[in-house]
Residue frames as a rotation matrix with the C-alpha (Angstrom) as fourth column:
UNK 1
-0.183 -0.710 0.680 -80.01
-0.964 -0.005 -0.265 81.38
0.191 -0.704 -0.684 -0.53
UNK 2
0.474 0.414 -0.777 -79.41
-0.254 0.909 0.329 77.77
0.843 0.041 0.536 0.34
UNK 3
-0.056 -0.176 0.983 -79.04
-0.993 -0.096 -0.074 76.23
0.108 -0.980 -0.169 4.16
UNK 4
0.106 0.376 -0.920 -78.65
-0.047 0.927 0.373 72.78
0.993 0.004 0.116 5.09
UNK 5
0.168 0.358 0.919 -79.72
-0.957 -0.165 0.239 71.20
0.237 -0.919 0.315 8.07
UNK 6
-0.534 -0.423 -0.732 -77.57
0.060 0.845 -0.532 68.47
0.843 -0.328 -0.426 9.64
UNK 7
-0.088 0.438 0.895 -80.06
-0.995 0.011 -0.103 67.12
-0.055 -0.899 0.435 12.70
UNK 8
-0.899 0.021 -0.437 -80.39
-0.076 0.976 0.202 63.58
0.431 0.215 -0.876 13.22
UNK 9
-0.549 0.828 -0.115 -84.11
0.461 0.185 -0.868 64.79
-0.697 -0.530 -0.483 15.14
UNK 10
-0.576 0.579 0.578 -86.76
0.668 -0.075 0.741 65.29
0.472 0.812 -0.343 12.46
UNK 11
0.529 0.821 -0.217 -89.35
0.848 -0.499 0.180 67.56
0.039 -0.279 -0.960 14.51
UNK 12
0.072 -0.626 -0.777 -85.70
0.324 -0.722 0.612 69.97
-0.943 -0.295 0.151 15.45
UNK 13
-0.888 -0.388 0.248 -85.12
0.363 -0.259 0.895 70.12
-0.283 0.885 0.370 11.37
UNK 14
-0.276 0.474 0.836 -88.45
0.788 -0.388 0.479 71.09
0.551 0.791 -0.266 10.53
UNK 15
0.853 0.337 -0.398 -89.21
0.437 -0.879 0.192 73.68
-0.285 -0.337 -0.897 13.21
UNK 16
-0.380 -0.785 -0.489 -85.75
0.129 -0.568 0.813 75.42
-0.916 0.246 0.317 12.44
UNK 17
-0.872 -0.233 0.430 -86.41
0.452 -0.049 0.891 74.95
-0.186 0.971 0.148 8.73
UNK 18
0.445 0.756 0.480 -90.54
0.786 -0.587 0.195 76.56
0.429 0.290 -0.855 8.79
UNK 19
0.506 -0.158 -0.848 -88.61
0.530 -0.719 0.450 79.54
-0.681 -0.677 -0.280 11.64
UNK 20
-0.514 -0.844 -0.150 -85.71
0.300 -0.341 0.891 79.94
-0.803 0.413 0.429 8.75
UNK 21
-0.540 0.289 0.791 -88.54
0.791 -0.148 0.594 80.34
0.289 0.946 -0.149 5.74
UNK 22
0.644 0.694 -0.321 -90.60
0.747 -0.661 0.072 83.09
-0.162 -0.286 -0.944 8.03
UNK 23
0.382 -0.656 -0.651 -87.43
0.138 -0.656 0.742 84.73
-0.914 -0.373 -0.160 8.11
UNK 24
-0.682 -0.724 0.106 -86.10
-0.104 0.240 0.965 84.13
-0.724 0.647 -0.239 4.26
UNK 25
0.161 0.753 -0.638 -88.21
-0.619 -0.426 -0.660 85.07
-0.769 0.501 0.397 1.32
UNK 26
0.622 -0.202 -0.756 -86.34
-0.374 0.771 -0.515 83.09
0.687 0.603 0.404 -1.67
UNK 27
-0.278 -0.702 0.656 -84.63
-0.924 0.381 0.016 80.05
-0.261 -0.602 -0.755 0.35
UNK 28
0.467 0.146 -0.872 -84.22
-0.247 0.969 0.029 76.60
0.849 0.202 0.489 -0.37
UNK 29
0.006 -0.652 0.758 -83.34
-0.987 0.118 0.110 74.19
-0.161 -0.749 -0.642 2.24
UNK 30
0.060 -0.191 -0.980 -81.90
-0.369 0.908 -0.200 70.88
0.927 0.374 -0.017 2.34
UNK 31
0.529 0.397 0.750 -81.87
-0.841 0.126 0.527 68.10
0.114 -0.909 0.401 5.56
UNK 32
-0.180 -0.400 -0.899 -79.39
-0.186 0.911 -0.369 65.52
0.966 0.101 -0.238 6.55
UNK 33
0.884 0.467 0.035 -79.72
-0.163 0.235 0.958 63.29
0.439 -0.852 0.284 9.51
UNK 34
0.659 -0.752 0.022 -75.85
0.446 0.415 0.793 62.50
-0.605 -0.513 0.609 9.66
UNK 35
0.177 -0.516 -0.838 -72.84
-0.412 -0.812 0.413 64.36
-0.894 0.272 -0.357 8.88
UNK 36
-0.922 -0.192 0.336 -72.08
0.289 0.234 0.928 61.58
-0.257 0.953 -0.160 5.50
UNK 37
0.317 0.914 0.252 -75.67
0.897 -0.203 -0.394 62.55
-0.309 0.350 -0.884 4.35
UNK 38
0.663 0.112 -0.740 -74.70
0.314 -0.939 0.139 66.42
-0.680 -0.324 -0.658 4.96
UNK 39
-0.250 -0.904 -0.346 -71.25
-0.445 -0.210 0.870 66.04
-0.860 0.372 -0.350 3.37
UNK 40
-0.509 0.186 0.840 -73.07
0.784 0.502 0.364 63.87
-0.354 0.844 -0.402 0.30
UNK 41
0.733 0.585 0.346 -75.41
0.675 -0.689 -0.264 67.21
0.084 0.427 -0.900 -0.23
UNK 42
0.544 -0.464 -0.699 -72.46
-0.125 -0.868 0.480 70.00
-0.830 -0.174 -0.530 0.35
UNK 43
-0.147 -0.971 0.190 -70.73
-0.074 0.202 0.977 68.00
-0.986 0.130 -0.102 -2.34
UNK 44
-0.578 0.059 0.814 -73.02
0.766 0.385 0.515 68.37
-0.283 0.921 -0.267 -4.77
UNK 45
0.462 0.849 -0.256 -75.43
0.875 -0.483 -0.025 71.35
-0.145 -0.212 -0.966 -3.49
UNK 46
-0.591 -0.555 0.585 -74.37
0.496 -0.822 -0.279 75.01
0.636 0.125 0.761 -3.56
UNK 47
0.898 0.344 -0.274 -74.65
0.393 -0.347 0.852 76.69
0.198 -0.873 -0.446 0.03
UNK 48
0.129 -0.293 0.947 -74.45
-0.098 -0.954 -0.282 79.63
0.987 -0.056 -0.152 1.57
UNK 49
-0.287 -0.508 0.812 -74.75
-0.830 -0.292 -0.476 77.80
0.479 -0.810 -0.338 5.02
UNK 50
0.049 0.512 -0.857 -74.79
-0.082 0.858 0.508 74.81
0.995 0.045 0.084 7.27
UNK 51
0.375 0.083 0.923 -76.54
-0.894 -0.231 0.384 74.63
0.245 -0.970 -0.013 10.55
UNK 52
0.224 -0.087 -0.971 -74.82
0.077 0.994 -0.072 71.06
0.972 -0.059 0.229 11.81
UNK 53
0.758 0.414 0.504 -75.48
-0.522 -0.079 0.849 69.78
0.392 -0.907 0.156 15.39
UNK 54
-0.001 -0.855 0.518 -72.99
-0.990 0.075 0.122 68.49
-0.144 -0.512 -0.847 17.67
UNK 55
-0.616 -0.015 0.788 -74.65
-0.279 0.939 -0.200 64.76
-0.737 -0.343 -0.582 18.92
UNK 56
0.237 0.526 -0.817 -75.41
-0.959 0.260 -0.111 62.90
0.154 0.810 0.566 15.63
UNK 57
0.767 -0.148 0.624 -75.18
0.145 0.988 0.056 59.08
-0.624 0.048 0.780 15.12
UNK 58
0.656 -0.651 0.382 -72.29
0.656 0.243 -0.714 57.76
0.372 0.720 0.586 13.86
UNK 59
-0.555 -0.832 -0.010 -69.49
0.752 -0.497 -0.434 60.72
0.356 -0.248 0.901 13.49
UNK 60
-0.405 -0.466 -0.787 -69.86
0.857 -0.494 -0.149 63.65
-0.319 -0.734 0.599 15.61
UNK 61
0.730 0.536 0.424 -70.74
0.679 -0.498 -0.539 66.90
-0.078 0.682 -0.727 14.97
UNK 62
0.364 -0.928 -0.072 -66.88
-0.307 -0.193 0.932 68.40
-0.879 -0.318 -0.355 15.77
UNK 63
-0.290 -0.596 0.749 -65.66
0.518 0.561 0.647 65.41
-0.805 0.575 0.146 13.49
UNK 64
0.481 0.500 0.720 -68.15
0.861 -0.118 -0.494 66.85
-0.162 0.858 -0.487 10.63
UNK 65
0.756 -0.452 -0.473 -67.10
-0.371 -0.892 0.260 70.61
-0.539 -0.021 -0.842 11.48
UNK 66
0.195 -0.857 0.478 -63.37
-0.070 0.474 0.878 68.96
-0.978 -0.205 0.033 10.63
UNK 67
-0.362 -0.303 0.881 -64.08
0.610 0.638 0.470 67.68
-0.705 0.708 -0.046 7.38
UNK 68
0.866 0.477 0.151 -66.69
0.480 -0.706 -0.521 70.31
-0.141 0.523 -0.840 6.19
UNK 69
0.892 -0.108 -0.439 -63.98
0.035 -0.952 0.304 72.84
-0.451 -0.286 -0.846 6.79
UNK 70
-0.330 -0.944 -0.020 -60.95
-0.287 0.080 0.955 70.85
-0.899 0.320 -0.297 5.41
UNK 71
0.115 0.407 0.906 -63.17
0.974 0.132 -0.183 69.72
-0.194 0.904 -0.382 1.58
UNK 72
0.318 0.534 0.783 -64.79
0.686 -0.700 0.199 73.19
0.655 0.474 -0.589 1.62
UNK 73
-0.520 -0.428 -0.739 -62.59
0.838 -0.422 -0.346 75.85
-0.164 -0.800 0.578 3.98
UNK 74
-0.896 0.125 0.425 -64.75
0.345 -0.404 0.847 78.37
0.278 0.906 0.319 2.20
UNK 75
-0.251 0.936 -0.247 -67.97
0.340 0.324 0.883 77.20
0.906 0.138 -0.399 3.21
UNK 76
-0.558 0.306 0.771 -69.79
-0.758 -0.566 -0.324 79.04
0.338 -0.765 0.548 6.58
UNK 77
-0.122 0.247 -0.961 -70.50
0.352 0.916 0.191 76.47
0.928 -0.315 -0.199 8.83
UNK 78
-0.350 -0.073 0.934 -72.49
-0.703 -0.638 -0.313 77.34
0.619 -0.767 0.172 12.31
UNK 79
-0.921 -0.089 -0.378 -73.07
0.149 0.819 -0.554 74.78
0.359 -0.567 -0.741 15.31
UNK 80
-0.187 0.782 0.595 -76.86
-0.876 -0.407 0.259 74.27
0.445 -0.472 0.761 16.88
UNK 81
-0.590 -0.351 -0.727 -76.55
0.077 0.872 -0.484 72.22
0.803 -0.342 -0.487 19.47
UNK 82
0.636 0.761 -0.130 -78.88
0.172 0.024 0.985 71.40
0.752 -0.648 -0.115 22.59
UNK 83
0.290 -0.425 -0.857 -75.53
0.949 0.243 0.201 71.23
0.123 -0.872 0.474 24.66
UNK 84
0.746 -0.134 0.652 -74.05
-0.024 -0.984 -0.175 74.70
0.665 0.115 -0.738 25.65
UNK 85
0.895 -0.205 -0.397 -70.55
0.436 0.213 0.874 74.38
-0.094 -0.955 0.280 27.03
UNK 86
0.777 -0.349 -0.524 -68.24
-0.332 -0.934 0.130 76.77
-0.535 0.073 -0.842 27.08
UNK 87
-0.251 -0.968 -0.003 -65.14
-0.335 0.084 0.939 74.38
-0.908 0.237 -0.345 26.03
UNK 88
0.255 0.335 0.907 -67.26
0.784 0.478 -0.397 72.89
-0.566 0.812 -0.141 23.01
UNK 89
0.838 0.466 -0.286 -67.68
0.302 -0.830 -0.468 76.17
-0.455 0.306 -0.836 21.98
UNK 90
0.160 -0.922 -0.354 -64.13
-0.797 -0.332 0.504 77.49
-0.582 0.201 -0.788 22.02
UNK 91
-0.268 -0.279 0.922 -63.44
-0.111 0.960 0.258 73.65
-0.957 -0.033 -0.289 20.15
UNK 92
0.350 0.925 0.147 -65.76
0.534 -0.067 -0.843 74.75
-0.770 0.373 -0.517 17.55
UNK 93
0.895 0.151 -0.419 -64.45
0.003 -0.943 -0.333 77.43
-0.445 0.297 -0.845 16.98
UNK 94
-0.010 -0.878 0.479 -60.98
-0.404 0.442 0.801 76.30
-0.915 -0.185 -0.359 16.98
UNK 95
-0.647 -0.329 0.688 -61.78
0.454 0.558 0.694 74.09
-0.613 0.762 -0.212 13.84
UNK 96
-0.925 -0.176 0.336 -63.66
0.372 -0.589 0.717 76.74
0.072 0.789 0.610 11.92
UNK 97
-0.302 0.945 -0.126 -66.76
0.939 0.317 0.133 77.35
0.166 -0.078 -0.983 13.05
UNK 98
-0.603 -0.413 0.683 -68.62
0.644 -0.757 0.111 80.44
0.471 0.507 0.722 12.40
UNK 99
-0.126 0.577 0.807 -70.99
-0.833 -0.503 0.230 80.71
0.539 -0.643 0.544 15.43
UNK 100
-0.758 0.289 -0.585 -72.44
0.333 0.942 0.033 78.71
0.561 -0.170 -0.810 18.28
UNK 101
-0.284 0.930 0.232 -76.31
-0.616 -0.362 0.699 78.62
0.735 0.056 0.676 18.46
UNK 102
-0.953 -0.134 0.271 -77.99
-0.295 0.600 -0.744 76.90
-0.063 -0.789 -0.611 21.66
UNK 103
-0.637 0.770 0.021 -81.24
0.570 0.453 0.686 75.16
0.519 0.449 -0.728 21.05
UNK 104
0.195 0.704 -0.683 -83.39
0.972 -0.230 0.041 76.86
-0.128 -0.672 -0.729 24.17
UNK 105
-0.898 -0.439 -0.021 -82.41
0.382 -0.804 0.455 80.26
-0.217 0.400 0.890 22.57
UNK 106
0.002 0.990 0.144 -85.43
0.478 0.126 -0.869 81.98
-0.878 0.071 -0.473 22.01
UNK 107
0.284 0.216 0.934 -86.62
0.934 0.158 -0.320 83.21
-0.217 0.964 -0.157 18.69
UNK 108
0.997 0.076 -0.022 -85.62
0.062 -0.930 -0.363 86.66
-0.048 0.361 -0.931 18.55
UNK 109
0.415 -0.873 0.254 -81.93
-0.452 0.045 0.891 85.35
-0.790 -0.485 -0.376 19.96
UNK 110
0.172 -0.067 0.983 -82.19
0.689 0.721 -0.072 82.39
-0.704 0.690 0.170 17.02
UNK 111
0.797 0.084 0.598 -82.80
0.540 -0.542 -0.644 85.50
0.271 0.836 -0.477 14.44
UNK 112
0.769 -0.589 -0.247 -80.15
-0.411 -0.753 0.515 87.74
-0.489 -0.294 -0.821 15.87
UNK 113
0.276 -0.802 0.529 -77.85
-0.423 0.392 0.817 85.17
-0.863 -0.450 -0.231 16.08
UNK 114
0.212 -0.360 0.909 -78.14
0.872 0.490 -0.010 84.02
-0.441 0.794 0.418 12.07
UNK 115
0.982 0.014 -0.189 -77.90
-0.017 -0.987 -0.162 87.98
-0.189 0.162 -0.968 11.33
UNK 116
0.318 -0.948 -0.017 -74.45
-0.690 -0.243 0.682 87.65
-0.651 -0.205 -0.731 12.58
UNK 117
0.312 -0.414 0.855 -73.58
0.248 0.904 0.347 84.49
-0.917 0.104 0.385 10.81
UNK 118
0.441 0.647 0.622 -74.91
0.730 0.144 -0.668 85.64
-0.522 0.749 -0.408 7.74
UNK 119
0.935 -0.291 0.205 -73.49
-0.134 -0.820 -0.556 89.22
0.330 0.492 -0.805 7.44
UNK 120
0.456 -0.886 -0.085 -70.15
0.214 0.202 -0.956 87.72
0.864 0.418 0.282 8.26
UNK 121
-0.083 -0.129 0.988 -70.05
-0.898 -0.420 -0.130 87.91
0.432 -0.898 -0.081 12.46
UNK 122
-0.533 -0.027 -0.846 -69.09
0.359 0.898 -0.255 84.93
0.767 -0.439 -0.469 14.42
UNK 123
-0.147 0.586 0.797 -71.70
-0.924 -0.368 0.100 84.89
0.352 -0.722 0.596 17.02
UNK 124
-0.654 -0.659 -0.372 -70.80
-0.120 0.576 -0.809 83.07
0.747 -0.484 -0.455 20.02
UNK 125
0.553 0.717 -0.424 -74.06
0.598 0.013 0.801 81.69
0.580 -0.697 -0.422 23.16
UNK 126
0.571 -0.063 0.819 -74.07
-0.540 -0.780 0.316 84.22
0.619 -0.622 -0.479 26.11
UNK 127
0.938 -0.341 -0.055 -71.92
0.222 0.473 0.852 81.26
-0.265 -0.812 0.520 28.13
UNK 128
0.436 -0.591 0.679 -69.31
0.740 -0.194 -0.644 82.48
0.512 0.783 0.353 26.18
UNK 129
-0.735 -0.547 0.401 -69.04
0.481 -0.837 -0.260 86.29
0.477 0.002 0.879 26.83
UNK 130
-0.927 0.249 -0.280 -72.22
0.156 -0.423 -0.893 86.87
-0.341 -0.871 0.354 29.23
UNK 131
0.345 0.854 0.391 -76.11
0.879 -0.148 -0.453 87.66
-0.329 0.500 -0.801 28.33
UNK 132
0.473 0.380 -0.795 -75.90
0.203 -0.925 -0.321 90.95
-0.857 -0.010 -0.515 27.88
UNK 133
-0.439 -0.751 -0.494 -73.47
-0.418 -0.317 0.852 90.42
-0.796 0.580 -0.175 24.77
UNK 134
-0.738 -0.230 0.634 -75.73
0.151 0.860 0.488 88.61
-0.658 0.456 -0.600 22.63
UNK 135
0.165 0.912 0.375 -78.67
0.914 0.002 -0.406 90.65
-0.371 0.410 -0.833 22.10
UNK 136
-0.176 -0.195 0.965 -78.30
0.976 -0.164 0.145 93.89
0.129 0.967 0.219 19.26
UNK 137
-0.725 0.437 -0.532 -78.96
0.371 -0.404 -0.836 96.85
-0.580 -0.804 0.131 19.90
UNK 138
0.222 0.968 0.120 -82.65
0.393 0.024 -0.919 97.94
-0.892 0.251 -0.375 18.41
UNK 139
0.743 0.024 -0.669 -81.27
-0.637 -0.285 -0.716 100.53
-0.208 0.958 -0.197 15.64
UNK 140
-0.307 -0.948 -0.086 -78.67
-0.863 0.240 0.445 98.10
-0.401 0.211 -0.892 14.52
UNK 141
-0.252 0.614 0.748 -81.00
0.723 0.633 -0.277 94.76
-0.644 0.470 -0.604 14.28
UNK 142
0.682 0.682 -0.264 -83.37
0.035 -0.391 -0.920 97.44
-0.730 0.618 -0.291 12.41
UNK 143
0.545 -0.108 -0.831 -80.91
-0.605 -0.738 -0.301 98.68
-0.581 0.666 -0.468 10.29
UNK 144
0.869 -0.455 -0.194 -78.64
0.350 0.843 -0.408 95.36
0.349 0.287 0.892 9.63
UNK 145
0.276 -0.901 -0.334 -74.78
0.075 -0.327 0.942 95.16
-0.958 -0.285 -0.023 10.37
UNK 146
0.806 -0.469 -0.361 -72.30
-0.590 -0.687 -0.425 97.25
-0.049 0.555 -0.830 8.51
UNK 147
0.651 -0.728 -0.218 -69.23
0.759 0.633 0.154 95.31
0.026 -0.265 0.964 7.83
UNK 148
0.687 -0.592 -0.421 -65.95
0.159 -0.443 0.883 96.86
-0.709 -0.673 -0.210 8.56
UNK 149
0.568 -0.541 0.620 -64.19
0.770 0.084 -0.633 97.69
0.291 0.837 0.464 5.40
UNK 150
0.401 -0.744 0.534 -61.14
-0.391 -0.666 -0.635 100.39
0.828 0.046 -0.558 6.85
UNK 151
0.402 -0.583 -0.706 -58.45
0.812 0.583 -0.019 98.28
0.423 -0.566 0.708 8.73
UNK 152
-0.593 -0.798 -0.107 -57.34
0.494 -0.256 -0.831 101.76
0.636 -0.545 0.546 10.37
UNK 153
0.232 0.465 0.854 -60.65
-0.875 -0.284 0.392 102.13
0.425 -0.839 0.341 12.49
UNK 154
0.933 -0.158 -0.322 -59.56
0.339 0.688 0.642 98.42
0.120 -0.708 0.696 14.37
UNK 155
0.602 -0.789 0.121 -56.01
-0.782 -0.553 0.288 100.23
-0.160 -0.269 -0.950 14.15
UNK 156
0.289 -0.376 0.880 -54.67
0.165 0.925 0.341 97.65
-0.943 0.046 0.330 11.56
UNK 157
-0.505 -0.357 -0.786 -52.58
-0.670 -0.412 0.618 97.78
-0.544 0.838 -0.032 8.09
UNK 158
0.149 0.629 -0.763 -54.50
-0.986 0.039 -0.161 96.54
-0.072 0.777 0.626 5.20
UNK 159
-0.244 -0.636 -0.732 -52.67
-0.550 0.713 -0.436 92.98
0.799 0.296 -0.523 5.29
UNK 160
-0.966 -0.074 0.248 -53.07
-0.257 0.374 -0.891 92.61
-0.027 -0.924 -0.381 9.08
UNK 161
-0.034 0.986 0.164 -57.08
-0.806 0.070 -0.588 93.33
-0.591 -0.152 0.792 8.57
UNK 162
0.312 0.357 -0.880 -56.95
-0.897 0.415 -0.150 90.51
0.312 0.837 0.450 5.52
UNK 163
-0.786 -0.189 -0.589 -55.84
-0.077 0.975 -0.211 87.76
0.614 -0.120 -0.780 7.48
UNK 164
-0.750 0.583 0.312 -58.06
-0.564 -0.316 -0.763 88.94
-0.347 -0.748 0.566 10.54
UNK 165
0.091 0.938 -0.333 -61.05
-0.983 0.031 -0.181 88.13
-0.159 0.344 0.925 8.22
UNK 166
0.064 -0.196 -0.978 -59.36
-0.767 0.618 -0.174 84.89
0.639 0.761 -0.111 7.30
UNK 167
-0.824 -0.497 -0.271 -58.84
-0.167 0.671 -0.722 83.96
0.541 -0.550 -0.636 9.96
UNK 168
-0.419 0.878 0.231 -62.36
-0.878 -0.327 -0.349 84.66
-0.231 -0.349 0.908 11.40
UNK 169
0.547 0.667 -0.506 -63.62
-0.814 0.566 -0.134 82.43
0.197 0.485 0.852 8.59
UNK 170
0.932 0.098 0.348 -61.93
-0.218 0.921 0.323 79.58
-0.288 -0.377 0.880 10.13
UNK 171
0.847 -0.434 -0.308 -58.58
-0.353 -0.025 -0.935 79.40
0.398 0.901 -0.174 8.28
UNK 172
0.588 -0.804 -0.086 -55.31
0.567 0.334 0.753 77.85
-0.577 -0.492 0.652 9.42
UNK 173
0.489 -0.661 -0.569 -52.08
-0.223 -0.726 0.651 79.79
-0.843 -0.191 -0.502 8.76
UNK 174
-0.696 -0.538 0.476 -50.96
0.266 0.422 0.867 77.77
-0.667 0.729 -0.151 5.73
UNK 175
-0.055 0.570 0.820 -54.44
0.989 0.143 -0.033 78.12
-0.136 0.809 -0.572 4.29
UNK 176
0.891 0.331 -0.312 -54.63
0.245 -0.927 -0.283 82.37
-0.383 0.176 -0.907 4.53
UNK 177
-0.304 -0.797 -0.522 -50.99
-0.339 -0.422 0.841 82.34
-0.890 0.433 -0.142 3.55
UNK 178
-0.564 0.051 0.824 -52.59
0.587 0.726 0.357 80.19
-0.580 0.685 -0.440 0.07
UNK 179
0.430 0.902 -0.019 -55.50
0.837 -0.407 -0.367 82.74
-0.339 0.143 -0.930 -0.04
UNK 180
0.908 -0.042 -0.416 -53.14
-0.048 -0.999 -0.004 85.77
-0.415 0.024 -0.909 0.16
UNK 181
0.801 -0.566 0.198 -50.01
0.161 -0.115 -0.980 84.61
0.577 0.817 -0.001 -1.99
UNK 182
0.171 -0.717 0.676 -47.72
-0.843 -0.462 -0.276 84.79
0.510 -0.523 -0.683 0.87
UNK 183
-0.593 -0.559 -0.580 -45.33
-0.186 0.795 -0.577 82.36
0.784 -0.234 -0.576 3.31
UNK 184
0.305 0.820 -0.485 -46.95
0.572 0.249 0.781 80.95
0.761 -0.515 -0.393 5.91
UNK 185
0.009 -0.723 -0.691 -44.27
0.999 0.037 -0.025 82.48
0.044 -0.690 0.723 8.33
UNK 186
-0.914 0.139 0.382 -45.61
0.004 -0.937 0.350 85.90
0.407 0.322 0.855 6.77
UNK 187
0.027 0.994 0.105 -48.94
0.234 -0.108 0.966 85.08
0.972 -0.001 -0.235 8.16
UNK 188
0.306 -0.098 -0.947 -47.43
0.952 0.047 0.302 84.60
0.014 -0.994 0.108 11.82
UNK 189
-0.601 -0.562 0.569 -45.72
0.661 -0.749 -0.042 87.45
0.450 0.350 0.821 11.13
UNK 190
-0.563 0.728 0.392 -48.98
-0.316 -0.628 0.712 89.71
0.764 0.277 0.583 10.80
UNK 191
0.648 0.684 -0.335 -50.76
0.317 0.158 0.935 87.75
0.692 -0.712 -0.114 13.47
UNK 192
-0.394 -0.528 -0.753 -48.45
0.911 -0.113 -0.397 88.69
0.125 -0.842 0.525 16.35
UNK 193
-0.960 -0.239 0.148 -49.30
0.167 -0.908 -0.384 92.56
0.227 -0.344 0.911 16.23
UNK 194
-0.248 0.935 0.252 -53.30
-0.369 -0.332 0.868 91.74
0.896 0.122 0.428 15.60
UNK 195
0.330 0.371 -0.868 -53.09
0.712 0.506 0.487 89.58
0.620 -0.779 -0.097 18.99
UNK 196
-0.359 -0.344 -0.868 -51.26
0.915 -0.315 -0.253 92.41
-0.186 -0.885 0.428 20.61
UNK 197
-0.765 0.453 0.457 -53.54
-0.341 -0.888 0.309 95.43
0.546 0.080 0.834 19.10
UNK 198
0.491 0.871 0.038 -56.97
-0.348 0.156 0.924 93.26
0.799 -0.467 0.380 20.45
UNK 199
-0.295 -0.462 0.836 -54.84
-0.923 -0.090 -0.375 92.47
0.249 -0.882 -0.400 23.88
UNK 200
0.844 0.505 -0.184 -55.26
-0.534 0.754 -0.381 88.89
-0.054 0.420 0.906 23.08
UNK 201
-0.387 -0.880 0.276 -52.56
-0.620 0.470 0.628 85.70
-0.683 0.072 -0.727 23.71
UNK 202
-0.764 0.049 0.643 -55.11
0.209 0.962 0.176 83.06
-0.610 0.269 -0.746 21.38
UNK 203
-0.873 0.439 0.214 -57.32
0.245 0.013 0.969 82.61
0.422 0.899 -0.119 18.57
UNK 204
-0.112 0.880 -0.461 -60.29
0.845 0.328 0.422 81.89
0.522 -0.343 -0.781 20.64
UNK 205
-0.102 0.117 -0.988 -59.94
0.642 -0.751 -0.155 84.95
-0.760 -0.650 0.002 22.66
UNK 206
-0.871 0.044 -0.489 -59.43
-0.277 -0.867 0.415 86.86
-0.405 0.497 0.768 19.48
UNK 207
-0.741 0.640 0.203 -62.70
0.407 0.187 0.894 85.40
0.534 0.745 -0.399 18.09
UNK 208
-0.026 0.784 -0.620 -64.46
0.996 -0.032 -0.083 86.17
-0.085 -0.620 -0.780 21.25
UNK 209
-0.542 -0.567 -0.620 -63.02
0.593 -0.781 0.197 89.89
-0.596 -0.261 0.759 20.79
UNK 210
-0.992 0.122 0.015 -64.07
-0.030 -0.356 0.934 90.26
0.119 0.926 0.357 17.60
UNK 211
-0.090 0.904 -0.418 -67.66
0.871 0.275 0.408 89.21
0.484 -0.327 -0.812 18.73
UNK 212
-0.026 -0.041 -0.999 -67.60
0.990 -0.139 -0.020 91.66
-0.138 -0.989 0.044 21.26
UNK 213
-0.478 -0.152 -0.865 -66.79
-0.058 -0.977 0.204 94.84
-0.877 0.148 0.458 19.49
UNK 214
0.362 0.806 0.468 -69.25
0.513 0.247 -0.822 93.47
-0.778 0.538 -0.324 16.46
UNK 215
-0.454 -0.651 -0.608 -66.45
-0.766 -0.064 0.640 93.54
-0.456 0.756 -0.470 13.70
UNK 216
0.375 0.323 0.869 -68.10
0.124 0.911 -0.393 91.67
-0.918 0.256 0.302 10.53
UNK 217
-0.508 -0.854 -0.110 -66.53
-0.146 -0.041 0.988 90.70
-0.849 0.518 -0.104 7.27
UNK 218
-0.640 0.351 -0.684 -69.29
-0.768 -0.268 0.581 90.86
0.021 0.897 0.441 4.72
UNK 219
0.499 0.836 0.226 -71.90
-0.800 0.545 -0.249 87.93
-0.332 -0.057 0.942 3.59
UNK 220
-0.507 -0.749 0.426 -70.63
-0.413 0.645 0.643 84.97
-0.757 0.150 -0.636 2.99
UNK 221
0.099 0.450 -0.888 -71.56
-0.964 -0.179 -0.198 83.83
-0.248 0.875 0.416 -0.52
UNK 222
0.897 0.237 -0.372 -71.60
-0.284 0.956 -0.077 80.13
0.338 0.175 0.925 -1.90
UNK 223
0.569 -0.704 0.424 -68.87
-0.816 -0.422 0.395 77.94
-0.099 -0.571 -0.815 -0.19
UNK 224
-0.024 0.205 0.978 -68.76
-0.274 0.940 -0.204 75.03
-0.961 -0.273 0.034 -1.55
């Protein structure tokens, strides 16, 4: 497995990066200080994920989110940021992000929270959707998450559940209609009934949904 770390603070990249080898047997990681660093290694590296902070010199971490996601829509990209505000978050998400992590998280929250990333679960800080939504319960952490693979337990048709996921992973409507061979106007289509099966008027609410009822879409695998 390979992870890069976009941090522009050297002491944050290596305590994340010794926390991420206790946790990861074969792993390689990589370190940029600034999203062009990050986006010079994604373009040549093969990863499975990038942690990339918000407040970097230069561009942004948003802007980076932006570009990562429009090169490499593909690619699993999660936010670890010191700042924890609910609209970043939803912003994040918004341009493809597949979790936001909050630095003062504590370590068992930090592991939970790449669990989800990892096995294909947007996982979202407790300002979000409350504390009590963020921590696993015990036989579940033990056992790992299960992804969802029968679109009629969410009470969806096989199509509706295949954008769902696409959309999860960040996708605009033009790109999941590209993915799935279909008009874009077929994707809107299909999204109308999944916002009105999860009682949902927006994306961001459906992402928070999906969080909530701990609906995941498999590992993500090299993205890039």
């Amino acid at each position: 497995m390979n992870i890069l770390l976009v941090d522009d603070h050297f002491c944050a990249r290596e305590g994340v990066a010794c926390l991420l080898k206790q946790i990861f047997s074969e792993l390689q990681i990589f370190e940029a200080e600034s999203v062009d660093e990050g986006l010079a290694i994604v373009r040549t590296t093969p990863l499975n994920l990038v942690l990339l902070d918000i407040q970097l010199p230069g561009k942004g971490g948003l802007e980076g989110l932006a570009e990562l996601r429009q090169e490499f829509p593909n690619l699993c990209v999660a936010m670890f940021s010191g700042l924890d505000n609910r609209e970043l978050v939803f912003e994040a998400l918004r341009l493809g992000a597949m979790g936001f992590m909050v630095k003062s998280v504590s370590r068992q929250e930090f592991v939970e929270a790449l669990r989800d990333v990892l096995s294909g679960r947007v996982y979202l800080p407790p300002s979000v959707v409350g504390s009590q939504a963020v921590a696993l319960p015990e036989a579940q952490a033990c056992a790992g998450i299960r992804p969802v693979s029968d679109p009629a337990s969410l009470g969806l048709t096989p199509r509706e559940f295949e954008v769902l996921g696409w959309l999860v992973r960040g996708l605009c409507n033009k790109e999941i209609a590209r993915k799935l061979g279909i008009e874009e106007q077929t994707v809107k289509n299909h999204l109308r009934p999944i916002f009105q099966k999860f009682a949902v008027a927006r994306r961001t609410e459906l992402l928070v949904k999906v969080f909530e009822l701990g609906i995941v879409f498999g590992r993500p695998e090299v993205g890039n």
